[in-house]
C-alpha positions in Angstrom: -100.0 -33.8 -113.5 -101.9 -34.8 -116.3 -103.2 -32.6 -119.6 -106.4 -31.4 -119.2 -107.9 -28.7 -121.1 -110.0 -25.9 -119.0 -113.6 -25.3 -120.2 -116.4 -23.6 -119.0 -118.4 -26.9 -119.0 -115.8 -28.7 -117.7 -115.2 -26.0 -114.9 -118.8 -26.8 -113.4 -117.5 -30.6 -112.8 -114.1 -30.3 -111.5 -112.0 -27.7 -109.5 -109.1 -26.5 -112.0 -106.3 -24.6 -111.1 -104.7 -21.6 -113.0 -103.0 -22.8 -116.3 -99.9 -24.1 -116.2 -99.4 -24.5 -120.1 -101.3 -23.0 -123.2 -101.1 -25.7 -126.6 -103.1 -26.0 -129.6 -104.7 -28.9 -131.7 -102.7 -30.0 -134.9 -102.3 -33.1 -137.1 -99.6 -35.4 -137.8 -99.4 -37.7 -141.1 -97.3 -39.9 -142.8 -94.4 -38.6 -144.1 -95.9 -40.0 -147.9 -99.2 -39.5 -147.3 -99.6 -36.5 -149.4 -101.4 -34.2 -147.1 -99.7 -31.1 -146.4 -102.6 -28.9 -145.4 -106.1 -29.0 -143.6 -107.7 -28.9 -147.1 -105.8 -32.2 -147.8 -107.8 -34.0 -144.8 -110.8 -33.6 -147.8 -112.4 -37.5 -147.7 -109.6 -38.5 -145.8 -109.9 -40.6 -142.2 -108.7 -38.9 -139.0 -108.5 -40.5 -135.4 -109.4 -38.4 -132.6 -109.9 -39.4 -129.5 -113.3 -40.4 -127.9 -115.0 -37.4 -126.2 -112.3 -34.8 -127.4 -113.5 -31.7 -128.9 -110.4 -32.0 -131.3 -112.9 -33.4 -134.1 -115.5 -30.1 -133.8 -111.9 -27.3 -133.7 -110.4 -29.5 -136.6 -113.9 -29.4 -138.8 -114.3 -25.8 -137.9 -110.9 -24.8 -138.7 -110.7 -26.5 -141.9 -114.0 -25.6 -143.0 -117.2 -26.8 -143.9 -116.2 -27.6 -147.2 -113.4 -30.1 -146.5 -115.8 -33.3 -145.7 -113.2 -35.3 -143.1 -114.4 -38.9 -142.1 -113.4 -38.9 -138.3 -112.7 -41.8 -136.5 -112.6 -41.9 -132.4 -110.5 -44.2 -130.4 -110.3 -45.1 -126.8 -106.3 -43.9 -126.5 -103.6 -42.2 -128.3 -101.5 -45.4 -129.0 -104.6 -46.5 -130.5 -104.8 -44.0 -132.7 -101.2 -43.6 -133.8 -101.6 -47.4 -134.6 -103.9 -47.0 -137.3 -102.1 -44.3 -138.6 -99.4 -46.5 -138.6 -101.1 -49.1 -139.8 -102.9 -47.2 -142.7 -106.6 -47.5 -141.0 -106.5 -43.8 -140.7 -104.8 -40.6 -142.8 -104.3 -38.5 -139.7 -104.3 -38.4 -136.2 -105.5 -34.9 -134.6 -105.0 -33.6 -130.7 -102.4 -31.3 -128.9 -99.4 -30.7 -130.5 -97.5 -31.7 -127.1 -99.1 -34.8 -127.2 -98.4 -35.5 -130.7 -94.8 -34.7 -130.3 -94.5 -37.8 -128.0 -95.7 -39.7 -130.8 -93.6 -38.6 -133.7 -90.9 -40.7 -135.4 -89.2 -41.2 -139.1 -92.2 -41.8 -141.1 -94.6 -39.1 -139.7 -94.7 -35.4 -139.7 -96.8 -32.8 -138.2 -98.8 -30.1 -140.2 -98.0 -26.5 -139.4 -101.2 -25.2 -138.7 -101.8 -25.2 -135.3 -105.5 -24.4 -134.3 -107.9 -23.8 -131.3 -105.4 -23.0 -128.5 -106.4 -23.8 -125.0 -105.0 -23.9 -121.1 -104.4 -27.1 -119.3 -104.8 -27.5 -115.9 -105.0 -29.7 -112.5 -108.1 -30.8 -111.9 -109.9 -32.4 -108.6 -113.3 -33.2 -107.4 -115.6 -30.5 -107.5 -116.4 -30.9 -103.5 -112.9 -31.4 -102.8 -111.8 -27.5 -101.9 -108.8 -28.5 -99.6 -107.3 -30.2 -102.2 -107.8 -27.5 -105.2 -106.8 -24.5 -103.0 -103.3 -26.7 -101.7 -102.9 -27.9 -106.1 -104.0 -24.0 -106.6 -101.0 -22.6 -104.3 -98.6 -25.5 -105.7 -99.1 -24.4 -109.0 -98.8 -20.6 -108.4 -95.4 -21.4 -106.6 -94.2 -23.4 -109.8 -95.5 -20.6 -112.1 -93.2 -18.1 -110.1 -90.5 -20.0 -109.2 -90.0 -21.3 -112.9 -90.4 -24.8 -112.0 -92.9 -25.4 -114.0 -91.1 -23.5 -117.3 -88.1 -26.2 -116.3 -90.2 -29.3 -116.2 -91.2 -28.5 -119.9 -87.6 -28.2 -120.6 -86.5 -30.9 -118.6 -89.4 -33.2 -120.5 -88.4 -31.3 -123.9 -92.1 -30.4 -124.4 -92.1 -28.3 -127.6 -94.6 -25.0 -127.8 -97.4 -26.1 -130.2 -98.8 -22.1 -130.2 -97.2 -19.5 -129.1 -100.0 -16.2 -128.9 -97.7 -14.3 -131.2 -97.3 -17.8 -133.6 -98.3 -16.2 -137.3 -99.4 -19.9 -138.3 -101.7 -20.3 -135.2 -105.6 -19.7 -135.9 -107.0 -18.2 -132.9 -110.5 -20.1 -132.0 -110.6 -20.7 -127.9 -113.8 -21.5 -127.9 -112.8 -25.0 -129.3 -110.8 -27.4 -127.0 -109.0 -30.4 -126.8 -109.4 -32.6 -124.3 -106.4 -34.4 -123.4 -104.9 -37.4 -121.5 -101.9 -37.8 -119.5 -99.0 -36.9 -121.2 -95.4 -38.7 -119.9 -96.6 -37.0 -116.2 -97.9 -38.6 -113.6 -102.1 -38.2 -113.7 -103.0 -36.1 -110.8 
């Protein structure tokens, strides 16, 4: 399975199935950098990646006044490159993705912003194939097999619905990649 966020414009190309997992967009930074807030990112450069929504649920959330230069990048190892590299100040998408991406010298801010569902996807004329992912997926849900994998994977809850530091904007989504699971 791989992360893909559910939208209403994305739901007229692909077949999704029900959620399997709810996150929300965040930022990491350097450790140093400074920023400890969203109205830190103020003239600063963020990486975001191409064709994500992450850019228009980080601007919205932070507010018109906080002026962010964004910067988009073909992958996530792109992005956490620059950061590395001091080419960018921040690097925004799902908090579970982040998390696979954090080590000594960066941090993650606690606002957590614009929750949103993931799901399996398949071609839109491929019915057989979204009703036998739709059933797999309600049999996980139920069974808890689904609740261990994110265990198993130590996948850490980016927003929670009862998370006092989450701001609650579903109308902006992420769109994500494949996290350390197999694309579907």
């Amino acid at each position: 399975m791989a992360t893909f966020t559910i939208t209403e414009e994305r739901k007229q190309t692909y077949n999704f199935s029900t959620a399997y997992y709810t996150d929300a967009v965040t930022v990491m930074v350097k450790k140093d950098s400074g920023i400890s807030s969203l109205a830190d990112l103020a003239g600063k450069k963020v990486g975001v990646s191409q064709g994500s929504t992450s850019m228009a649920a980080l601007q919205e959330t932070a507010g018109e006044d906080v002026s962010i230069d964004f910067q988009e990048f073909a992958t996530y190892p792109e992005i956490k490159a620059a950061l590395d590299s001091g080419r960018v100040d921040a690097f925004s998408v799902d908090g579970s993705i982040l998390g696979g991406y954090l080590d000594d010298t960066v941090e993650l801010l606690s606002e957590r912003f614009s929750p949103q569902e993931y799901g399996v996807t398949s071609k839109k004329d491929n019915t057989g194939l979204a009703e036998y992912v739709e059933n797999l997926i309600q049999g996980w849900l139920a069974d808890g097999t689904i609740d261990q994998v994110i265990a198993d994977n130590n996948v850490t809850a980016s927003y929670k619905a009862d998370d006092a530091t989450a701001t609650d904007d579903a109308a902006a989504t992420e769109d994500a990649a494949s996290t350390a699971s197999a694309a579907a």
